[in-house]
N, C-alpha and C positions, 0 to 999 in steps of 0.2 A: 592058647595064649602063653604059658605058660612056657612051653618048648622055643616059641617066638624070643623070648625073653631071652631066654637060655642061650638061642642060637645069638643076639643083639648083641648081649654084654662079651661071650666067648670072643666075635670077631674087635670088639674095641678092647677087650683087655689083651690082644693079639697087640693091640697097638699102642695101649697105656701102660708104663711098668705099675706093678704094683705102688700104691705109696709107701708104704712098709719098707719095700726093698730100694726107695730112693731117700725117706722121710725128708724132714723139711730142710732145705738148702737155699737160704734167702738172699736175693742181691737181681740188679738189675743189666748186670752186663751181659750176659746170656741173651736175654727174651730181645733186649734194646740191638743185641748185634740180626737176630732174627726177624727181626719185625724190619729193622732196615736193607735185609737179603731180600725180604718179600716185597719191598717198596712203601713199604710203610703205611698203607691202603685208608687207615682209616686217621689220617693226619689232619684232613680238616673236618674232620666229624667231632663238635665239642660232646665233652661228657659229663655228666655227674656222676661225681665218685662217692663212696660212702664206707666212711671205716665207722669203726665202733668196738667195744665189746661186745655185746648182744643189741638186736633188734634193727643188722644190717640190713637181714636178709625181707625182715618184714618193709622197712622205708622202702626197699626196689618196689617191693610188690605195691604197696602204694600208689608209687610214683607211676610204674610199667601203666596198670588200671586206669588209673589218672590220663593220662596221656594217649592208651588208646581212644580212651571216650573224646579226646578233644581231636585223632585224627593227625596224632605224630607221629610220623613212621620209627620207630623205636626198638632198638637194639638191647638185650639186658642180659648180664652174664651174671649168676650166682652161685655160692658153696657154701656147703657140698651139695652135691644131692640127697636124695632119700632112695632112690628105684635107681635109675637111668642116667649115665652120662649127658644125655640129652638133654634134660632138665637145665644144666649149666648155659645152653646159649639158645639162646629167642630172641623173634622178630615177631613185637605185636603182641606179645602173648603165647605165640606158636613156638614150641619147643623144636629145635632142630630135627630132620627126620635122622633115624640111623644112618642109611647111603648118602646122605649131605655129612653128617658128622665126622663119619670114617672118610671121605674125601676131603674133606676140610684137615684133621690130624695129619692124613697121608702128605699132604701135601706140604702144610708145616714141616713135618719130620723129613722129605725129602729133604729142606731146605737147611734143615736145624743139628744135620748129623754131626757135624762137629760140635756144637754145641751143649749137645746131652742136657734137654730142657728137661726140667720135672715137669711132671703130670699132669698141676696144675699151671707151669707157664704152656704147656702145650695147647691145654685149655684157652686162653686167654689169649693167646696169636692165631689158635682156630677160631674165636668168635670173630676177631677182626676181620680176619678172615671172611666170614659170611657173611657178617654185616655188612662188608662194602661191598661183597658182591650184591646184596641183597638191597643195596642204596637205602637205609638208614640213616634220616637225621639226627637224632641226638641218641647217646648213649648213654646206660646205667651202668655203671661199673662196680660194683660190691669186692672190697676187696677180701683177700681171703684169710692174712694172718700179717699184721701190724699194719703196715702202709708203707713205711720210709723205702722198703725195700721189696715191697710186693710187687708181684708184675702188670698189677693194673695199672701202676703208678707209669710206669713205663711210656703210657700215653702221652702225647706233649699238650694235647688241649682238654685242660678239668678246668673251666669258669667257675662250677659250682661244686662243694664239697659238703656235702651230709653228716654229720658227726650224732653218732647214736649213742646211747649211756657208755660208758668206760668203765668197767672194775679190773680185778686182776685175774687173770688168764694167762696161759702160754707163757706162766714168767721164765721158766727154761731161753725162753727166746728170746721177750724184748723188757725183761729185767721185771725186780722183783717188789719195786716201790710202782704206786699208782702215777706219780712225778715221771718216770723211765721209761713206762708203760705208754703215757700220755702219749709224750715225746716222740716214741716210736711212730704211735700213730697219726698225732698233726705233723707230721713231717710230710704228708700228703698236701698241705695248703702249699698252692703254687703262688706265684704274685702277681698280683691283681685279684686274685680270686673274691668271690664271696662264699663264707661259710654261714651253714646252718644247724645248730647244734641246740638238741634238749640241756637242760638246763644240768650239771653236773656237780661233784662234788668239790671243794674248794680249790686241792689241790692241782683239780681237772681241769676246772675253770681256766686256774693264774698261769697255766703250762699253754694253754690253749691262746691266750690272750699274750704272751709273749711272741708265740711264733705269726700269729696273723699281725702282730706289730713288725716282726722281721720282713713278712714276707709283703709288708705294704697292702694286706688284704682287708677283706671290712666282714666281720660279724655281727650275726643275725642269732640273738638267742632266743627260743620259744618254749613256752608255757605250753602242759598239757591240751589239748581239745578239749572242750567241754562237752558235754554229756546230749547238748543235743546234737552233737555227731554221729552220723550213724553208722559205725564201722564194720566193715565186712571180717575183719578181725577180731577176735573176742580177746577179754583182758585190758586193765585199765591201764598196763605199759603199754596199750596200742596206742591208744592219745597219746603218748610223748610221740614214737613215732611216725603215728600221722601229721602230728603238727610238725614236723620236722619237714615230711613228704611236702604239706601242703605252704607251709615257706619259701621250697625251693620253687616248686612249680609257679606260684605267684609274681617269681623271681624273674622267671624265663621271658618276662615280656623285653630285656634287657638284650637277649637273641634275636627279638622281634617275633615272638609266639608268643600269644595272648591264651593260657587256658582260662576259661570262666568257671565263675562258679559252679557253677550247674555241674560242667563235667568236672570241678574236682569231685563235687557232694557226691555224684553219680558214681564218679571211682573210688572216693572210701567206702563205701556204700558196698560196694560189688567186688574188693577187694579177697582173692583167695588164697592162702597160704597154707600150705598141710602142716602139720606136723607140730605146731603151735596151739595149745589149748583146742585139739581138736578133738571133738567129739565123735567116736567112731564105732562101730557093734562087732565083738566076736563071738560067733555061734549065738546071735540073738541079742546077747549082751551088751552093755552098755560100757567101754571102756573112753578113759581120756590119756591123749596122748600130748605130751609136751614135752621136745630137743632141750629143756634147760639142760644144760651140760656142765657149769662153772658156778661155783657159790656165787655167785653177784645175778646170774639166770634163776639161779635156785631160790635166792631170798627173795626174788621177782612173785615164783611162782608160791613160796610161802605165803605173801602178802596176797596173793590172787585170793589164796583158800579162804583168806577171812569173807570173802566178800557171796560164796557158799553159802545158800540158805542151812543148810546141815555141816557148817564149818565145826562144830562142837561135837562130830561123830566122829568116829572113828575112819581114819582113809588106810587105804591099803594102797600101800605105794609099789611099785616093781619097778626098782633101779638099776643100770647099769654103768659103770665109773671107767673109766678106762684109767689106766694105771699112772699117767702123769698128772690126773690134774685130783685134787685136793677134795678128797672125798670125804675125810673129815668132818671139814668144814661144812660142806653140804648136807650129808646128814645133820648136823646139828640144827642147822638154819633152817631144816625140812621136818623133821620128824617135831611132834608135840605127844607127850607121855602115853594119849591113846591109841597112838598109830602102829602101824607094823610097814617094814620093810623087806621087800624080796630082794633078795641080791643076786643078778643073775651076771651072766659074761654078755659083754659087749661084740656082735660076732667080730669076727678077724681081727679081732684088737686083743692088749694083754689087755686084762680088767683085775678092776680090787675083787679080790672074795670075804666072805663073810667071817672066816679065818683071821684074814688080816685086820679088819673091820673091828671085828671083835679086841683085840690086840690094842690097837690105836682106842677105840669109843668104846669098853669095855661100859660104861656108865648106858649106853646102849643094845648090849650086847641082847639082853631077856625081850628088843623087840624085831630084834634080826634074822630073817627066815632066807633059804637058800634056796635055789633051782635052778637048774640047768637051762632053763632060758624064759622066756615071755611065759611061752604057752604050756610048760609045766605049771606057773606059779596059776595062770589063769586054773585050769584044771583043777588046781585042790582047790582054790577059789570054790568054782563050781560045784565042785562037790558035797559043800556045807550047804545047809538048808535052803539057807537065801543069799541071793548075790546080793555082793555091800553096797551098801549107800552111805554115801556120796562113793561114786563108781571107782574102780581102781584104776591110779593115774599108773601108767608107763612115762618113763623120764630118765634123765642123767646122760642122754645119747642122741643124738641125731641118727647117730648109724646104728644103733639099735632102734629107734622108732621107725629107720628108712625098711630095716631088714623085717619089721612086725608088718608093716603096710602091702610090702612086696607078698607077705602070704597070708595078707584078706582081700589080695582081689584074686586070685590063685581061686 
């Protein structure tokens, strides 16, 4: 398996630049000249699009669940991954195979050389890509970093628009007030549209509510799920978004697809997402792993702890920060006076170390412990008498809990 892997990722990153060596290059005149070389394939396929700050990636997974139990043939494209480029485009649930993937980019890139798409718009004109060949009726579209200028937006048919919590994130990109940030991201509501969005914070709101006034659209704001939902996702930010999930799909009789109850209940229900408050064992052990990656994830996942029968224990946390975003912050909003921190590197990215750490949160510094990566800090872990309880979470990274996952199934 492992060699499999090895060979997979070798011939796509043949075909993918590094992101590194292109980083982010936002705008939609690229993917829109490419998608219209290719004939534009998936033009009457409407979509549901879904920005956010965090809890994009969970409303697909929702929604994806949701809808195969009611028998929609269904298209869904997500970022990043954890393991596999493949991961980013499905039909159904069913993750694209490798030899589909690599023909699906190839093909793209035949078409796009002038163009010099990044990574991720390659992405995204290769799910098109499959989707229409795959004849897919409705799409999920998660986009990957603001909206106004992403290339999911790029699409001409989003009816429905998903909007998941908003904090600050990525302000290098789409500025540095929650107002500028918003902005960025409702700039994704087309006209006529309907939005569905968890309930946000004022500023969010009144930003949110000007542009669905511009663009002539109608909002939908929803309240957590209550408790007799039964979520395939753990965490009480799951309820915001499932209700978010379970709004839009109720919506979709408006297409003339009727999901019922049943298969929604069935797909929150049966609903799977890695990487998210999951619960995972290395060498035996009992580890949790959770992508919070941005203070507004991190206070998320603060607020989780309390609800921990042994929330008053000590947690041993193993963080990874990558170098732009406000680690700070995050620590503070995470760590509570009994806790310890490992501070490991986030692989292929620059990351904060515990050096600088200390420097900045010196009021921190006597609970900050170093390692060279995950399974160093697990290891001394393990080496004291008894493994901690409540379990040590892994966090701060999607790409460090992608790269921890890739070597426990190894």
């Amino acid at each position: 398996m492992k060699n499999n892997n090895s060979d997979r990722n070798k011939s796509i990153q043949e075909l993918i630049p590094p992101l590194k060596s292109r980083g982010v290059n936002l705008g939609l005149k690229r993917i829109e000249s490419v998608i219209e070389a290719m004939g534009n394939p998936c033009k009457n396929i409407p979509a549901i699009q879904i920005a956010g700050t965090n809890g994009k990636g969970s409303i697909a997974c929702f929604l994806e669940s949701c809808l195969i139990k009611a028998g929609i043939r269904t298209g869904c494209t997500t970022s990043p991954h954890l393991v596999d480029w493949c991961e980013r485009i499905r039909v159904d649930g069913k993750a694209i195979s490798n030899e589909k993937f690599i023909e699906s980019i190839t093909t793209v890139k035949a078409i796009s050389q002038a163009e010099n798409l990044t990574p991720f718009e390659l992405v995204i004109a290769g799910a098109f890509n499959h989707f229409y060949l795959n004849k897919v009726k409705l799409m999920i579209l998660e986009v990957g970093l603001g909206g106004r200028l992403d290339a999911t937006t790029s699409h001409p048919l989003r009816p429905f628009i998903g909007i998941s919590g908003i904090g600050l994130d990525h302000c290098e990109y789409l500025g540095q007030s929650l107002k500028e940030i918003t902005k960025e991201k409702a700039a994704i509501i087309s006209k006529g549209s309907l939005v569905i969005s968890s309930i946000q914070e004022s500023d969010v709101k009144e930003v949110i509510e000007e542009i669905v006034l511009q663009k002539e659209a109608k909002i939908k704001w929803v309240s957590p799920l209550s408790k007799s939902w039964n979520l395939g996702l753990a965490g009480e930010i799951q309820r915001e978004n499932a209700a978010v999930a379970k709004a839009i799909l109720e919506s979709l009789i408006d297409l003339g697809w009727e999901v019922n109850n049943q298969d929604i209940k069935e797909g929150l229900a049966s609903a799977k997402w890695p990487g998210r408050l999951q619960l995972k064992r290395w060498e035996g052990k009992p580890i949790l792993l959770d992508g919070a990656h941005n203070p507004h994830a991190i206070k998320q996942l603060s607020k989780e702890r309390l609800n921990w029968s042994n929330s008053n224990k000590t947690v041993h946390w193993i963080i990874g920060i990558q170098i732009q975003k406000d680690a700070p912050k995050m620590l503070r909003n995470l760590l509570k006076e009994i806790d310890m921190a490992w501070i490991v590197p986030v692989p292929n990215h620059q990351s904060w170390t515990k050096k600088e750490l200390c420097k900045t949160c010196p009021e921190l510094s006597a609970q900050l412990r170093e390692a060279t990566g995950v399974r160093e800090a697990l290891e001394v872990l393990k080496s004291k008498n008894k493994w901690p309880i409540p379990a040590p979470v892994i966090t701060g990274s999607l790409y460090l809990i992608g790269d921890l996952i890739a070597s426990l199934k190894d």
